[in-house]
N, C-alpha and C positions, 0 to 999 in steps of 0.2 A: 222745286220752289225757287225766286225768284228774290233778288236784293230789295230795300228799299230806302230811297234816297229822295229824302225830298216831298215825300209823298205818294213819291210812286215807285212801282214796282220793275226792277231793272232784271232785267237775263242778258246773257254773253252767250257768246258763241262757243267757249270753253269752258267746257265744265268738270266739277268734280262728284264725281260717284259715290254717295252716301251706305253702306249697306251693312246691313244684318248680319252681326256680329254670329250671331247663332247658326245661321246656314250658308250664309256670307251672300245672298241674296243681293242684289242692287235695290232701295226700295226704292230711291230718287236720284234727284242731280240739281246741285245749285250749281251758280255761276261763278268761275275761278278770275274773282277781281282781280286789277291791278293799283297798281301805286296811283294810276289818273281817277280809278272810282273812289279810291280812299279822301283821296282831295275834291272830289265832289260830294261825297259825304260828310266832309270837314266843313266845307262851304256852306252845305245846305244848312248843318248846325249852326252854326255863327250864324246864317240869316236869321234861323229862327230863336236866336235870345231874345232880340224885341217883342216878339212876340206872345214868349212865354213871361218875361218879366210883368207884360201890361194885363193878365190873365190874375185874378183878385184869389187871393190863398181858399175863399170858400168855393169859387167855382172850379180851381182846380182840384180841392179835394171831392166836389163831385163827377168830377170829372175821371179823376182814379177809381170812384166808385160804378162809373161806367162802363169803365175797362174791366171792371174788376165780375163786373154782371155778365161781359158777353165770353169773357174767358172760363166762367162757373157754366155758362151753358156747352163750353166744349170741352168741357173736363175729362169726358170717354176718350173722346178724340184725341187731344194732346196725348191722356198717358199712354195711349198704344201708339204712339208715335214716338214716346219718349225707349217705352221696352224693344222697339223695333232697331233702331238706331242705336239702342247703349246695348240691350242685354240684361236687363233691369229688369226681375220680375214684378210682371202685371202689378201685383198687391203695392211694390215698393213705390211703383211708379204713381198710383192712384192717390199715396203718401204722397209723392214731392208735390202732386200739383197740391191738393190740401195744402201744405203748405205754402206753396206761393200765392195761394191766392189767399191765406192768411198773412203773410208776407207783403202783400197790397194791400189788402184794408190796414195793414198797420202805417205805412205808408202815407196815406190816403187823411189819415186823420193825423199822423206829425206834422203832414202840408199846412195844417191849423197850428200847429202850437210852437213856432219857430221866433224864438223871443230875442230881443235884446236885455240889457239890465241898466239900471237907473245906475250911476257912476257920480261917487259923494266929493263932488270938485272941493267943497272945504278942506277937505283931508288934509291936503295939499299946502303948501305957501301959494299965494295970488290967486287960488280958487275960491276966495269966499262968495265972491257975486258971479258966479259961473254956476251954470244948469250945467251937466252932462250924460248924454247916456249913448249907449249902442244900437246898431240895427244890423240884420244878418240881410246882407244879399246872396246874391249867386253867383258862383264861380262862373260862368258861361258855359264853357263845351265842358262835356266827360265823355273819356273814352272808356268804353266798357270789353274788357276779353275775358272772356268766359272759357271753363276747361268743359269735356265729355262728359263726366261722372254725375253731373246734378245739372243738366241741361237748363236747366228752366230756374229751378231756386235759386241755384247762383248769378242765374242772367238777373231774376228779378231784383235779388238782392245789390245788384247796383244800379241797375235802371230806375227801380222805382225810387228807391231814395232821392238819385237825381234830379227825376220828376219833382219829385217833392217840395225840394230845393227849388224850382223854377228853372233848374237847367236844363241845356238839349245835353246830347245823347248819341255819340256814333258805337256802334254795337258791334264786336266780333265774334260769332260765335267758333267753335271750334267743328273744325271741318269734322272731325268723327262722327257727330252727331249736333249736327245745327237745325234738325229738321224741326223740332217742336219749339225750339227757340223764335225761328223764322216767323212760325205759324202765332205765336205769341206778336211778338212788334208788329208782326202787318193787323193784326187787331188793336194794338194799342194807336199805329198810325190813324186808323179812320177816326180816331176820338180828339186826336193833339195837332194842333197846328203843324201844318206842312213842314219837316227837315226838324222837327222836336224832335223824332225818336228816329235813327236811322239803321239800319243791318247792313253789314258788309260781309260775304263769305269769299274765301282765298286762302293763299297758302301763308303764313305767318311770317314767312322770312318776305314778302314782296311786300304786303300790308303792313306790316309791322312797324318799321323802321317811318314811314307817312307820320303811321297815327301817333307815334311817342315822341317822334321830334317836333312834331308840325308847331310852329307859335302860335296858334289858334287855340289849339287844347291845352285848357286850363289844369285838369286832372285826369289821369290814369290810376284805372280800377282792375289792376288783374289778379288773377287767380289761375295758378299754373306751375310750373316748374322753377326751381331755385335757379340753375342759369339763364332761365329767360327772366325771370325778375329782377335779376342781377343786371343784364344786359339792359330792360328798361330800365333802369336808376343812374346809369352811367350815360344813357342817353336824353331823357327825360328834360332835365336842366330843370327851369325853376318849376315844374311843374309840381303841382302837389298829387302824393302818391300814394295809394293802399294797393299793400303786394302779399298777397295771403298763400304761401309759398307751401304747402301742404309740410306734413308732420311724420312723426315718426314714434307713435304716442304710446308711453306705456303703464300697461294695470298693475298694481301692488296688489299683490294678497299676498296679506299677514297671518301669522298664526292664530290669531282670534276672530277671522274674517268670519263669517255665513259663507261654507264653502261653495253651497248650492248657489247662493245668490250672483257668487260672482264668479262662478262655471256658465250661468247662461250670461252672464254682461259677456264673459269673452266670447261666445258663441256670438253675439248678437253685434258683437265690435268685429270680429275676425272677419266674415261673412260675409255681412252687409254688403252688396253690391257686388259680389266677389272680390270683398275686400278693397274696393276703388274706391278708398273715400280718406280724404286727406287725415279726417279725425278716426279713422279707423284703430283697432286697438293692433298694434305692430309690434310688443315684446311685451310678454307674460312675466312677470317680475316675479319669484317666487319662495314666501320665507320656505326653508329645505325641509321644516319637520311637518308642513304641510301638503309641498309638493308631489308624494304618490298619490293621497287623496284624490289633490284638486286633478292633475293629469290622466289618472282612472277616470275622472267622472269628463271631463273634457274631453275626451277621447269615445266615452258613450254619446255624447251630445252630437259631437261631431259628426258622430256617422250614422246618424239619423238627418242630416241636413238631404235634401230632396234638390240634385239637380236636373235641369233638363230646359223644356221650352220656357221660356221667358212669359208667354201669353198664356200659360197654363198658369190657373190662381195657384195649385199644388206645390209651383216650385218655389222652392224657398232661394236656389242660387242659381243665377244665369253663367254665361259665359262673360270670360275680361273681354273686350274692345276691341279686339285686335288678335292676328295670332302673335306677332310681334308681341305683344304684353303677355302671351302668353310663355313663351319662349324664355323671358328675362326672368319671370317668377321661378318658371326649372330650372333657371340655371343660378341662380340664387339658392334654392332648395337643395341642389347637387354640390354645390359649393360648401353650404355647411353641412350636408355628410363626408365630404372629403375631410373636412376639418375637425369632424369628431361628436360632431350632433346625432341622434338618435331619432329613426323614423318612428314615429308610433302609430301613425295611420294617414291614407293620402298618401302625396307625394306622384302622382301621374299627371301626364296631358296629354290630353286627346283633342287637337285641333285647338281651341280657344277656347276651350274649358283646361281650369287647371283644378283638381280634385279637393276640397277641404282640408289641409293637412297640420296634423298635429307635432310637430319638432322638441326633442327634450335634450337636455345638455348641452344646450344653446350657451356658446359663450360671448361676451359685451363687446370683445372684439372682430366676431365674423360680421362679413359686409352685410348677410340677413339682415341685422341690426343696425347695424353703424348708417346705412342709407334705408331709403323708403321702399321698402317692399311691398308694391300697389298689387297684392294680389290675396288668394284667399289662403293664410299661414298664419298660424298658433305657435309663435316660437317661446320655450320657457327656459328661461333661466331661473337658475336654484342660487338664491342666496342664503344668508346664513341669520338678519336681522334686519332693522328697518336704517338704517345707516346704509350698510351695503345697496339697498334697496333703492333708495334715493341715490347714490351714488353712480348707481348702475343704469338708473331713468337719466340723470343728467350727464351721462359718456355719451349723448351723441350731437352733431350742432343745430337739432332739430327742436323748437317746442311747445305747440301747440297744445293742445291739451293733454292731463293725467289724469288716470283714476286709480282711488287708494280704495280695498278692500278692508276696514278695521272695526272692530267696536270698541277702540279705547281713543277717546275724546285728546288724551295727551299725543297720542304719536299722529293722529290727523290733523294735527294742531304743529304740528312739525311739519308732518310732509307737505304743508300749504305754504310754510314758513320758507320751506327749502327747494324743494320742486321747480325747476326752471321751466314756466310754462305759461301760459297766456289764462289757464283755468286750469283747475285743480278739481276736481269732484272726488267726493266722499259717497263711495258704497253707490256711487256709478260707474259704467266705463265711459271712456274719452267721447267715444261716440254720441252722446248726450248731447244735445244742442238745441234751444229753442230761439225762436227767431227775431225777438226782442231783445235778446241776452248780446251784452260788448265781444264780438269773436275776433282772437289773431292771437297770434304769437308771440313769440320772444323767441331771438339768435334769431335761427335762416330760417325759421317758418314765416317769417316777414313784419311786417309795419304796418302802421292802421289798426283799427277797426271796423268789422261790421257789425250788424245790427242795427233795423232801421233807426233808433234815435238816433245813434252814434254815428254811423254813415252821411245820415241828415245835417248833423252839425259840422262834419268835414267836409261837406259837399257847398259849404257858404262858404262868405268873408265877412268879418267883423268891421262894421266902420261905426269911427265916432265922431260924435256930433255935439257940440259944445255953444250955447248959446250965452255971451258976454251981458 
């Protein structure tokens, strides 16, 4: 697949090799940008603000409704392109695009409802014969980076907002898997004025450093690793910034929980994706006169999960992304058994599968826990009450989302209280997410918000307008 900048579709001479995580196949080759395409796709955006600003809020919301029609008729398409490139079973995949292409109609219709507010100048001393009120413009350029794990929902989830906004759009997607991304913008290009929507593929350390310093771009939208977000904030300068720094998210269950219930939330948090998902559930938090219960029944669940081909509807969990990702999850896994954790089931790899594994005597201090464990692992720890429990969610600098297993209204009513977390779910796991709902962090899971309203109103600027 090929770049697009401007309108049209760029290839290089140097390429980088996309492939199948599963058999490690090559299935394509984009083109390995440099720092001079980054600046022509910076270019192309900034020509096309005029553009987009002179384009009337109803014709661009049919305009997303456009995009949103030819991306619905290649739904097959994208999600086998998506499971081919990540690893992602078929079923999961046919989800994200659902998703994002509910992701765009919501989109699609915020472009409508982007308001100012009437501003009571009397309030004030010397305001009495003053009108005032607000109007939201657009920031100009956003630069959008995108991570492997949710190829397409997370591109859209900043793209389209943008759009929405009336902003252009330089796009990075992540080289692991940019294929169904690509295939996405070069469909949004034919609808949006020339250099609105741009793609850039390359290595992140050459691109990088272009798109976050450039004084062109207004805002940076990424999603990715805590030292790359780190590195863009120290570089960024005034730029405005949403950095969704992935998490390290954990389930309570309490002794009054519905054990059953929240045995499959952590199946269905641990899992997901082979556990590649920033909201993924990554420590099992567990009051101790429940925990043989809950770990017996966790441990049957688990070994019922179905791996294998990705394109097979049957499997429920593909391969990590990489053998490299696979490697760090063993050695993550082997670490806390040296340290005094207990297998209970899992625990192997074979090439870039790494097995569903169950870990018990998990303690708050092995690095399993303390950093992000992107891979498919049920570590539990045994507490002793709901204190310790919370205690033990908030030991690491990560916090994204929790979920608390309880039926008693008092101690869920605490743990929302106390929980360092950007969302709290009750008698959900973390995993839980719908795409209208404010998503980010708190500490090093990052800053911002998404969710199209929310993204929508951080993607303008506020000016006022006062009439004497």
């Amino acid at each position: 697949m090929k770049m697009l900048i401007e309108g049209k579709l760029i290839d290089k001479n140097k390429k980088i090799a996309v492939k199948n995580p599963f058999n490690n196949e090559i299935i394509d080759y984009v083109p390995s940008g440099d720092a001079e395409d980054a600046k022509k796709a910076i270019s192309a955006a900034t020509k096309a603000t005029k553009s987009m600003k002179e384009i009337s809020s109803r014709k661009l919301s049919r305009i997303m409704y456009d995009i949103h029609q030819e991306l619905k008729e290649k739904h097959q398409e994208i999600s086998k392109l998506i499971s081919l490139e990540t690893g992602k079973p078929i079923r999961d995949s046919l989800i994200e695009m659902d998703r994002s292409l509910q992701t765009l109609l919501m989109a699609a219709e915020e472009s409508k409802r982007i308001y100012g507010e009437t501003i009571p100048m009397d309030a004030a001393i010397a305001g009495k014969t003053a009108f005032g009120f607000t109007i939201k413009i657009p920031l100009g350029v956003v630069v959008a980076i995108s991570p492997f794990n949710y190829p397409v929902n997370l591109a859209i989830h900043k793209i389209a907002p943008a759009l929405a906004a009336k902003n252009t759009v330089v796009f990075k997607p992540s080289t692991k898997a940019p294929l169904a991304a690509l295939k996405m913008t070069e469909i949004m290009g034919r609808h949006l004025p020339d250099g609105a929507v741009n793609a850039i593929t390359g290595p992140g350390g050459v691109l990088g450093d272009q798109l976050v310093t450039s004084d062109q771009v207004n805002k940076v939208s990424f999603t990715g690793s805590v030292a790359t977000g780190l590195s863009i904030a120290r570089k960024a300068g005034m730029k405005k910034l949403t950095l969704e720094l992935g998490g390290n998210d954990p389930l309570i269950v309490l002794d009054d929980a519905d054990i059953d219930a929240a045995v499959l939330g952590a199946v269905g948090g641990s899992y997901l994706n082979a556990g590649q998902v920033c909201i993924g559930v990554k420590r099992l938090i567990v009051q101790e006169n429940v925990a043989d219960e809950f770990t017996e029944k966790l441990v049957y669940r688990t070994q019922k999960v179905k791996t294998g081909d990705p394109l097979d509807p049957e499997t429920d969990m593909g391969p990590l992304i990489d053998e490299e990702a696979a490697i760090n999850v063993e050695q993550s896994v082997n670490d806390a058994l040296q340290k005094g954790a207990q297998l209970l089931c899992g625990g192997k790899r074979e090439g870039t599968f790494f097995q569903p594994t169950v870990l018990d005597q998990v303690q708050v201090d092995m690095e399993l826990v303390q950093k992000e464990t992107f891979g498919p692992v049920s570590p539990v720890i045994r507490v002793k009450n709901l204190d310790e429990a919370i205690k033990a969610a908030n030991s690491t600098p990560y916090g994204l989302q929790a979920g608390v297993f309880t039926q008693n209204i008092a101690k869920a009513k605490k743990a929302v209280r106390e929980i360092e977390a950007g969302s709290v779910l009750i008698n959900k796991q973390p995993t839980f997410r719908t795409d209208n709902m404010p998503f980010g962090g708190f500490k090093m899971s990052g800053m911002g918000k998404e969710g199209v309203k929310y993204a929508v109103e951080d993607m303008t600027r506020t000016k006022m307008v006062i009439i004497g």
